[in-house]
Backbone as CSV, one residue per row, in Angstrom:
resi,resn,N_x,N_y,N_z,CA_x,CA_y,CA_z,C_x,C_y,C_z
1,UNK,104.692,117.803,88.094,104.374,116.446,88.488,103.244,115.926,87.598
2,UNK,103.065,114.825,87.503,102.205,114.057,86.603,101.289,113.840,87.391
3,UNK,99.894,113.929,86.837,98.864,113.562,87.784,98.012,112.653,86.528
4,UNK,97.495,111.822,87.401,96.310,110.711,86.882,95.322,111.184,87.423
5,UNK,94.462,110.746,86.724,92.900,110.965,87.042,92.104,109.872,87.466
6,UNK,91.398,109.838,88.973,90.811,108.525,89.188,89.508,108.976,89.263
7,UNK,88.590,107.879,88.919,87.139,108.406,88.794,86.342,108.552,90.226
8,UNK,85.976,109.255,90.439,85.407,109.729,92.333,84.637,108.883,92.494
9,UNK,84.584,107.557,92.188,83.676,106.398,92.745,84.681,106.085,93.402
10,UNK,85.402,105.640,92.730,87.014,104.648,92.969,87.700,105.655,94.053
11,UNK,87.265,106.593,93.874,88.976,107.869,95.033,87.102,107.335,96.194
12,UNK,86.551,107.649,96.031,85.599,107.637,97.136,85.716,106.597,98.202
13,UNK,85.545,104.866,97.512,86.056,103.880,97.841,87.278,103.982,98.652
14,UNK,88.132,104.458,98.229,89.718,104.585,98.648,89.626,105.307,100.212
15,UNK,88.955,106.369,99.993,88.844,107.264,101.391,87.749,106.328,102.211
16,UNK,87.250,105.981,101.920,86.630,105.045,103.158,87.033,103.604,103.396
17,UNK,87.441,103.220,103.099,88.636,101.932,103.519,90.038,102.268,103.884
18,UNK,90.173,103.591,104.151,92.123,103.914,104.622,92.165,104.067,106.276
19,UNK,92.955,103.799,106.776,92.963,104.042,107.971,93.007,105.396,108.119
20,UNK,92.597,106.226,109.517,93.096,107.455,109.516,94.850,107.885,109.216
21,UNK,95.479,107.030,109.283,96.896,107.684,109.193,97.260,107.125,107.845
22,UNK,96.615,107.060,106.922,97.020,106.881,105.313,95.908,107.677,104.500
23,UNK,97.144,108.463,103.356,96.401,109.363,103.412,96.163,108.625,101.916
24,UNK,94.702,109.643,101.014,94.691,108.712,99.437,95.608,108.844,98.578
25,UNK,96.692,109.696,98.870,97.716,109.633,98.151,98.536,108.801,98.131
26,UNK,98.769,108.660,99.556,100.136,107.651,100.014,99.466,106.459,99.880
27,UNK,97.927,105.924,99.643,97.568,104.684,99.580,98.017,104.283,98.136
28,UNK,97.720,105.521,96.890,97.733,104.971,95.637,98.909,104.632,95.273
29,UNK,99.707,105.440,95.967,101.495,105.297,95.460,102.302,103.770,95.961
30,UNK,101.339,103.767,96.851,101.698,101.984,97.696,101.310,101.301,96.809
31,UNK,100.295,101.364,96.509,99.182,100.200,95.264,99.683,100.223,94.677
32,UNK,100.321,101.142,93.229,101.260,101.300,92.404,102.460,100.947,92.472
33,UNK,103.088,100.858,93.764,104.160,100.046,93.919,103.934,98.368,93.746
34,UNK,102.597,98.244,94.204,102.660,97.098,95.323,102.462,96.287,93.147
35,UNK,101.466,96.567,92.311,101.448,96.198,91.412,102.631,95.946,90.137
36,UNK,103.539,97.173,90.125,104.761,97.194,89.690,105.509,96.424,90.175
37,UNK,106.021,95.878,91.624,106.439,94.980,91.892,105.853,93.472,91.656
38,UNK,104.618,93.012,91.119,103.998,92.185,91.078,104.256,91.580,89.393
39,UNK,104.246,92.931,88.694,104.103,92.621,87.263,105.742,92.113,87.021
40,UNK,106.450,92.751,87.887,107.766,92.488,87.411,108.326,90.902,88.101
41,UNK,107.460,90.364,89.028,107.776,89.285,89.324,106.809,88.450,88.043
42,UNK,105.633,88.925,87.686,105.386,87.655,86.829,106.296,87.955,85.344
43,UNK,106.608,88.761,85.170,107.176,88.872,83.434,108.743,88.037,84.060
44,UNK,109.833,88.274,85.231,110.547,87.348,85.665,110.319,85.840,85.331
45,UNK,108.448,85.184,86.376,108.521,84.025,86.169,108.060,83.412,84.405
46,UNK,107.459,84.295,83.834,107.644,83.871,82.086,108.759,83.912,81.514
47,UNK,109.759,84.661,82.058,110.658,84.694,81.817,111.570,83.111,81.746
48,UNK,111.695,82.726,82.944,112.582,81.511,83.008,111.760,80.655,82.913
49,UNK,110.163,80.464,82.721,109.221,79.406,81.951,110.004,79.163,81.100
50,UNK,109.745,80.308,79.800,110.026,80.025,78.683,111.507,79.776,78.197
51,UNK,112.901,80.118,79.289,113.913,79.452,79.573,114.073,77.968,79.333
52,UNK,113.417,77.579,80.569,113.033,76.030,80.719,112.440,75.383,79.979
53,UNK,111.416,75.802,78.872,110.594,75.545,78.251,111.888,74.920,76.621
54,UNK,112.285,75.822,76.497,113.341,76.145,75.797,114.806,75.042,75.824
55,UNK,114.936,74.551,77.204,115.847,74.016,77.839,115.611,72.111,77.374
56,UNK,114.305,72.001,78.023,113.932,70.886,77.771,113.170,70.654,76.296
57,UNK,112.860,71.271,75.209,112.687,70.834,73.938,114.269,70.977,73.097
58,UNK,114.850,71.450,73.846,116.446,71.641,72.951,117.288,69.950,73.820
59,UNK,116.379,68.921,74.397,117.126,68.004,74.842,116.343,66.931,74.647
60,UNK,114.797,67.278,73.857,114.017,66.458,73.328,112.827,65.777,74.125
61,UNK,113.257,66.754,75.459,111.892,66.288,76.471,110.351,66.610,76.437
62,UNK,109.797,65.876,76.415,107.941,66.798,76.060,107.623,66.901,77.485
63,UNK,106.726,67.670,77.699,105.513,67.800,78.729,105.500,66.889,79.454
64,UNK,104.976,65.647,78.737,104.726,64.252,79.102,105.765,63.669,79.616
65,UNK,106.944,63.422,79.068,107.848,63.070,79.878,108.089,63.779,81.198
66,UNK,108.414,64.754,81.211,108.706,65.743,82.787,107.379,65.049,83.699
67,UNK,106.457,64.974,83.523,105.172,64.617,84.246,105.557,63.395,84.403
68,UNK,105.401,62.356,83.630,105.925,61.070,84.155,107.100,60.959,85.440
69,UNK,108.147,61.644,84.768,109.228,61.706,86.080,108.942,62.402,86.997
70,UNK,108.205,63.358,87.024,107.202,63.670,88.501,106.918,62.755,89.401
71,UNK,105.877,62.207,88.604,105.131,61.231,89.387,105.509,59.977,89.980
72,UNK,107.301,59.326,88.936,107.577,58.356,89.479,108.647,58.909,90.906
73,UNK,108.997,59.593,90.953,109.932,60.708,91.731,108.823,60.819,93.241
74,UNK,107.790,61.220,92.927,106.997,61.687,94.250,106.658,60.034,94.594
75,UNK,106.095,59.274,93.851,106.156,57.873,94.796,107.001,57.268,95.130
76,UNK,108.239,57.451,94.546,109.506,56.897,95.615,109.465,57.419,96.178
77,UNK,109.277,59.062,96.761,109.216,59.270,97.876,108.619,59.220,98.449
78,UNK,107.262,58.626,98.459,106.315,58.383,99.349,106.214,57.001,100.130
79,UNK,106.991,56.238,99.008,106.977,55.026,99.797,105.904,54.363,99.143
């Protein structure tokens, strides 16, 4: 098995913020999930940014335009 090395400030920290029924193992492997799932949602949302990004200069739209039609869009709907 692969082991990492955490510095005993940080594992110290860890053991005194876990509940009794989590242990520092099962906390780090959560965290590590919980971040891996996080990174893979933002490289997703750059993902179809730069889609869109892509989408609207291949149809000649700038920045500025999309913002304009924002804004006229949200005050018709506002009334």
């Amino acid at each position: 098995m692969t082991q990492v090395n955490i510095p005993d400030v940080l594992f110290q920290e860890v053991e005194k913020s876990l509940p009794n029924a989590v242990s520092p193992d099962d906390f780090v492997v959560m965290a590590v999930r919980e971040k891996l799932t996080s990174e893979g949602r933002k490289k997703e949302f750059f993902k179809l940014s730069d889609q869109t990004r892509s989408a609207l200069m291949e149809q000649g739209l700038t920045e500025s335009d999309v913002l304009k039609e924002f804004e006229a869009t949200r005050h018709s709907l506002n009334g």
